[in-house]
C-alpha positions in Angstrom: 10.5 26.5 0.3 9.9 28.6 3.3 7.1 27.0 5.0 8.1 24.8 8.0 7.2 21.4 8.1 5.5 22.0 11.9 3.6 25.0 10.5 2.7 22.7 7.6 1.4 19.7 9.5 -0.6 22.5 11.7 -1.8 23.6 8.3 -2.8 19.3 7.9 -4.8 19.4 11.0 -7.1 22.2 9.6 -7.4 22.2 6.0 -6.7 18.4 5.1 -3.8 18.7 3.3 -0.1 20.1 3.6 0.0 23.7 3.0 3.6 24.2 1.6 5.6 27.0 -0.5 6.3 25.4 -3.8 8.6 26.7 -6.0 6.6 28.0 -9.0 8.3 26.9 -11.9 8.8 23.5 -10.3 8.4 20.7 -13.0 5.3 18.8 -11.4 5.2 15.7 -13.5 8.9 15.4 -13.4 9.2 15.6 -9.4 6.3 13.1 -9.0 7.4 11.0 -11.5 11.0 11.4 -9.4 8.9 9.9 -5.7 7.4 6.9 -8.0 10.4 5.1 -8.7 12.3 6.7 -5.4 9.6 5.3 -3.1 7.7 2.5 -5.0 4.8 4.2 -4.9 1.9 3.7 -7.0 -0.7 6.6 -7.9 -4.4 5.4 -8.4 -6.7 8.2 -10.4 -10.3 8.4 -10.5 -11.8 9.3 -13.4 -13.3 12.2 -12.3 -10.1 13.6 -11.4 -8.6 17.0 -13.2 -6.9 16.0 -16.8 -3.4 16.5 -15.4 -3.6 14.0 -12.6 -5.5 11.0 -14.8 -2.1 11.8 -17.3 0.3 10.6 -14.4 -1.7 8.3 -12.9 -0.1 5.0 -13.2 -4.0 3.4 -13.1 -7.1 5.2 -13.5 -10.2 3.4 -13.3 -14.1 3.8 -11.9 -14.5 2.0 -7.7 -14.2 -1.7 -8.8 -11.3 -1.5 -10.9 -9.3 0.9 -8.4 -10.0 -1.6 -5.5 -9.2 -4.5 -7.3 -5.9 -2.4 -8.0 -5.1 -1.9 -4.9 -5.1 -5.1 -3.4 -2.8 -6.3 -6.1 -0.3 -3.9 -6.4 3.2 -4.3 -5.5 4.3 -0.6 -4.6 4.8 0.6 -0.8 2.9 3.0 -1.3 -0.2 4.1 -2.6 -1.8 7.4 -3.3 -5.5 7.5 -4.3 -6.3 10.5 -6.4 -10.2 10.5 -5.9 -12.0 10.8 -2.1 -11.8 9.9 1.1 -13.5 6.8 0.7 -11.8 4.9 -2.2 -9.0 5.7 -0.3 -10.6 4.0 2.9 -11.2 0.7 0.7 -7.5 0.7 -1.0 -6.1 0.4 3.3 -8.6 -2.2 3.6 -7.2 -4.3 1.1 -4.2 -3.3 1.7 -3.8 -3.1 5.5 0.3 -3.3 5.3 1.0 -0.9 2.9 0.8 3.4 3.4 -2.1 4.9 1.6 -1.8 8.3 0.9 -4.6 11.0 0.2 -3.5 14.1 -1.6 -6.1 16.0 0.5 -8.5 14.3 3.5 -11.2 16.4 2.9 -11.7 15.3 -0.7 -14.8 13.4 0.7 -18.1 12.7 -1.0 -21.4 14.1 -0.8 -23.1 10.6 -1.3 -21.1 8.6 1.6 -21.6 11.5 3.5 -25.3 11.1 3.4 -25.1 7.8 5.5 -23.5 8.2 8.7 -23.1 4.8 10.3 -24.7 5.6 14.2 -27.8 6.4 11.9 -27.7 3.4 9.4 -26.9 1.1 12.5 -30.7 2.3 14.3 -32.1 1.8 10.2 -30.5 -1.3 10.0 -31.6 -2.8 13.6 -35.4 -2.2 12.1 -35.0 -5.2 9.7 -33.2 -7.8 11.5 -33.8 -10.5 8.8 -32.2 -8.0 6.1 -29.0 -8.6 4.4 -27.2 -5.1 3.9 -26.0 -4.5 0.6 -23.9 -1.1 0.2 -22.6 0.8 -3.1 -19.0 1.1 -2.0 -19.3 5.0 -1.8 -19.6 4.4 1.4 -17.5 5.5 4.3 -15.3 2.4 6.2 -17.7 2.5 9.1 -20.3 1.8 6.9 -18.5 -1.0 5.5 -18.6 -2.5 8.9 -22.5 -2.9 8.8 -22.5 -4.3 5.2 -23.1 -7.8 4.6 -21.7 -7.6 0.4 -20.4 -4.0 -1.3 -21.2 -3.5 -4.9 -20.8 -0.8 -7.2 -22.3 0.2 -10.5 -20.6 -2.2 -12.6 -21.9 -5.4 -10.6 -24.6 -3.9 -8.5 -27.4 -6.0 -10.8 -25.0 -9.4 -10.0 -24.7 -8.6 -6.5 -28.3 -8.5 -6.1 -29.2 -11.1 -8.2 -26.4 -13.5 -6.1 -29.2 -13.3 -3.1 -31.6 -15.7 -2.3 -35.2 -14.1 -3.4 -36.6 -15.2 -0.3 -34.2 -12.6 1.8 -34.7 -8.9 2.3 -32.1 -6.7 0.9 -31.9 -3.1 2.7 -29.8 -1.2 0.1 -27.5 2.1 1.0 -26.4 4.2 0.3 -28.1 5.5 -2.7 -31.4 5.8 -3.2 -31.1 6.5 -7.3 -29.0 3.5 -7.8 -31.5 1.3 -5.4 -34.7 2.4 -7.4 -32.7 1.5 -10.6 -31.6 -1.9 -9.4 -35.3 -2.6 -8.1 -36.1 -1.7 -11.8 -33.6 -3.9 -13.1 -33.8 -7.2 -11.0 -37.6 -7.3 -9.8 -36.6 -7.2 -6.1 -38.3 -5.4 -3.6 -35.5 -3.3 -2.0 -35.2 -1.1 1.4 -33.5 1.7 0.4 -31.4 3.9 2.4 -32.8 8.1 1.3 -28.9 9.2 0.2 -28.2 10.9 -3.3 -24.9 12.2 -5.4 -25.1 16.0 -5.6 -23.5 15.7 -9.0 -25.7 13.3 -9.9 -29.3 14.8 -9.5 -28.2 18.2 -10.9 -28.5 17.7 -14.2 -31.8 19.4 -15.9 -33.8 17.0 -17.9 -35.6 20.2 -19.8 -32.1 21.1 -20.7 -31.1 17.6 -21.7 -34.0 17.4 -23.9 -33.1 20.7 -25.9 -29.7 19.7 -26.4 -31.2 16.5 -28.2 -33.7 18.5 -30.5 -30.2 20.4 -31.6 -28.7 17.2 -32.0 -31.1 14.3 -32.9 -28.3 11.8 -33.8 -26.4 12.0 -30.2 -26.8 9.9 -27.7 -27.5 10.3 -24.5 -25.2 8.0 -21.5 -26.2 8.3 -18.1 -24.6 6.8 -14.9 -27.5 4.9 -12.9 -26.8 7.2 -9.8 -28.5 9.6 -11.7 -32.8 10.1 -10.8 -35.0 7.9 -12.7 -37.0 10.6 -14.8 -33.5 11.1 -16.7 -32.4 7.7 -16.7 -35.9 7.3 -18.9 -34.5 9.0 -21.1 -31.0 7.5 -21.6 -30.1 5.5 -24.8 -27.5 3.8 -22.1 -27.0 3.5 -18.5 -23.9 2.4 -17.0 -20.7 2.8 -14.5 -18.3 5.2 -15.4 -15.8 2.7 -17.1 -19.1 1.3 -18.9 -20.0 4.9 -20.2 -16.3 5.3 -21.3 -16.6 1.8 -23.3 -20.2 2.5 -24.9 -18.4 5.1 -26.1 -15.8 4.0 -28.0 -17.5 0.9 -29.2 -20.7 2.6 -30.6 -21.0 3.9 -34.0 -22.4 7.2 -32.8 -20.5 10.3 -33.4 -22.2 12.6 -30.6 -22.7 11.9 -26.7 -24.7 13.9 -23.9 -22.6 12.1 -20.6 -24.2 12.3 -17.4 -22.2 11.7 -14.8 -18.9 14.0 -13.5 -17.2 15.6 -15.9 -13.7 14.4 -15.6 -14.5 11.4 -17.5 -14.7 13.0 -20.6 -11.3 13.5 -20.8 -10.5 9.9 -21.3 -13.6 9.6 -23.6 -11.8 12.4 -26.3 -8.5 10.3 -25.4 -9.8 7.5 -26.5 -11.9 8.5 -29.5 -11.2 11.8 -30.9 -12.8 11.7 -33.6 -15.5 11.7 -31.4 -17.8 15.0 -29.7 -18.5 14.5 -25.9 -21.0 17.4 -24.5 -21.5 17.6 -20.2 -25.2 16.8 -20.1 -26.3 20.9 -18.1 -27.2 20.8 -14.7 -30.2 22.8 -13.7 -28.2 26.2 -13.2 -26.1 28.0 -14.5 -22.8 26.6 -12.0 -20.4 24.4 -12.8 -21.9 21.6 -10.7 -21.9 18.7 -12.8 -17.7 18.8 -11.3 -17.2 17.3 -8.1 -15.8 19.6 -5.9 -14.6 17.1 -3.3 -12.6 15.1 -6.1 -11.8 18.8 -7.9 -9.7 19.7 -4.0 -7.1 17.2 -5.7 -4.3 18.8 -7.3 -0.8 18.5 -8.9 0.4 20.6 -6.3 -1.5 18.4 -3.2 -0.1 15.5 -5.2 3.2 16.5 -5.0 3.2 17.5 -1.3 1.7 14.6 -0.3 4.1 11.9 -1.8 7.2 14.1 -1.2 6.4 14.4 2.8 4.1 11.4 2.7 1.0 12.9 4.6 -2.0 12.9 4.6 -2.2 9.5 5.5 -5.2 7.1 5.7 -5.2 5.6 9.2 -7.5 2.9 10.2 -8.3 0.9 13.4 -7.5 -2.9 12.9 -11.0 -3.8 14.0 -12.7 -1.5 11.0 -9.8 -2.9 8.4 -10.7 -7.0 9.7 -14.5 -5.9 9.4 -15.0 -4.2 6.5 -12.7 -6.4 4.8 -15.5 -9.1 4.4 -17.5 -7.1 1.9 -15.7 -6.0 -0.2 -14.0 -9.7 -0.3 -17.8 -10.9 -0.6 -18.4 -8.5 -4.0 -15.0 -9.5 -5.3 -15.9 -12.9 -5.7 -18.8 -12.1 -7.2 -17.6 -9.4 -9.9 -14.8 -12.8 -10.5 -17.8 -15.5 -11.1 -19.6 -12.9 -13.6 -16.2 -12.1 -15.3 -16.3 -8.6 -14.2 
């Protein structure tokens, strides 16, 4: 190892993550298995994360079932393999314990889309409005939101507000028009998308069904309506991966980020899983920003224990309340 840990953490300030020489046959899974147990640390996995990371993960999960992980967990430390965000929300649950981020600039196109000094001016033009915000959605956001949801009990959420009140919705505009869809309520929605999400090529999509009639095609409802149309089900990323393995179909078209189709062949191999095409010929139905995690990052950043997420005590204390707000919710509907 020749790179200096001052060099490195200069290398922090830049990049987002700890630029060290590794040695290259180093035994990855065996050295962070090695931190676990010497640190009591704990490593949360998205399921949009590489194949290699989900393997060592010690939870993997879609945004509810990672928050709800992170408040309960017992470790010292934690280190979220997925973006800047969910990492955000595990602090907030979590205000005593050191979250870790293998690399801070694994952000997220959607919660990028909402900066909260713009939302706040939005937000002040419907006074009477509750906020309710999909919890990809930066901490600052989180501070404006009256109740989070995500994709697994965005329809509850909703549904838990009094008709009579206006709901401004952020920050996704595909998930909004599908919950409007879904519950009957006239929504305010905040214009944000998921590049991953509204690549995918409905022309394309269609062809690969003529080649195989008997698949079926799962969408996640952050994808645009004129595909969701056409899905035989819609669903959160842990409700995709369940369809999946309770349905009699053979054949699936996913749409939604790649990475979960690794725990789809895990847990039915028998099965065929094809990445619904995006609109061009690059590979951008992968998140880059959860793709910037790797083994190597992983490493570094339990070894040295940086990057770390650091919050204000004011933004932990008031974005706590929604989160706590859709917990309670998600518990009543069995979620």
């Amino acid at each position: 190892m020749t790179t200096s840990i001052a060099t490195a953490k200069k290398h922090l300030d830049k990049t987002g993550f700890l630029d060290i020489d590794l040695d290259p046959e180093m035994d990855f899974v065996a050295e962070i298995n090695r931190l676990k147990k010497e640190k009591n640390a704990i490593i949360l996995a998205h399921y949009y994360q590489e194949s290699e990371i989900q393997d060592i993960a010690d939870y993997i999960g879609d945004s509810l079932g990672l928050s709800q992980q992170a408040e309960s967990t017992d470790a010292d430390i934690i280190v979220f393999a997925g973006v800047h965000f969910m990492a955000e929300t595990a602090k907030i649950l979590s205000p005593h314990k050191k979250v870790l981020l293998p690399d801070l600039k694994a952000g997220c196109s959607l919660a990028d889309s909402c900066p909260a000094p713009l939302f706040k001016k939005f937000k002040e033009r419907y006074p009477d409005h509750m906020v309710v915000s999909y919890i990809n959605c930066t901490a600052d956001l989180k501070t404006m939101t009256d109740i989070c949801c995500t994709s697994t009990n965005a329809v509850h959420v909703i549904e838990s507000i009094p008709k009579d009140t206006g709901i401004i919705f952020a920050p996704d505009r595909n998930l909004g028009a599908y919950l409007q869809k879904k519950t009957g309520r006239d929504l305010v929605l905040w214009n944000g998308t998921c590049m991953v999400h509204e690549i995918f090529s409905a022309e394309k999509i269609t062809k690969l069904k003529e080649r195989h009639p008997e698949a079926k095609l799962i969408a996640h409802p952050e994808c645009e309506a004129h595909l969701l149309e056409q899905a035989d089900f819609i669903g959160s990323t842990s409700g995709l991966l369940r369809y999946s393995q309770e349905s009699e179909a053979n054949i699936f078209i996913v749409a939604t980020e790649v990475g979960i189709i690794h725990q789809m062949e895990l847990k039915s191999p028998n099965k065929t899983f094809i990445p619904a095409p995006p609109n061009n010929t690059c590979a951008c139905n992968e998140c880059p920003h959860m793709k910037r995690n790797t083994m190597e990052k992983l490493y570094t950043c339990m070894e040295y224990e940086l990057p770390e997420i650091i919050l204000s005590d004011e933004v932990i204390r008031d974005g706590r309340a929604c989160i706590d707000r859709m917990l309670e919710i998600s518990a009543a509907a069995g979620l």
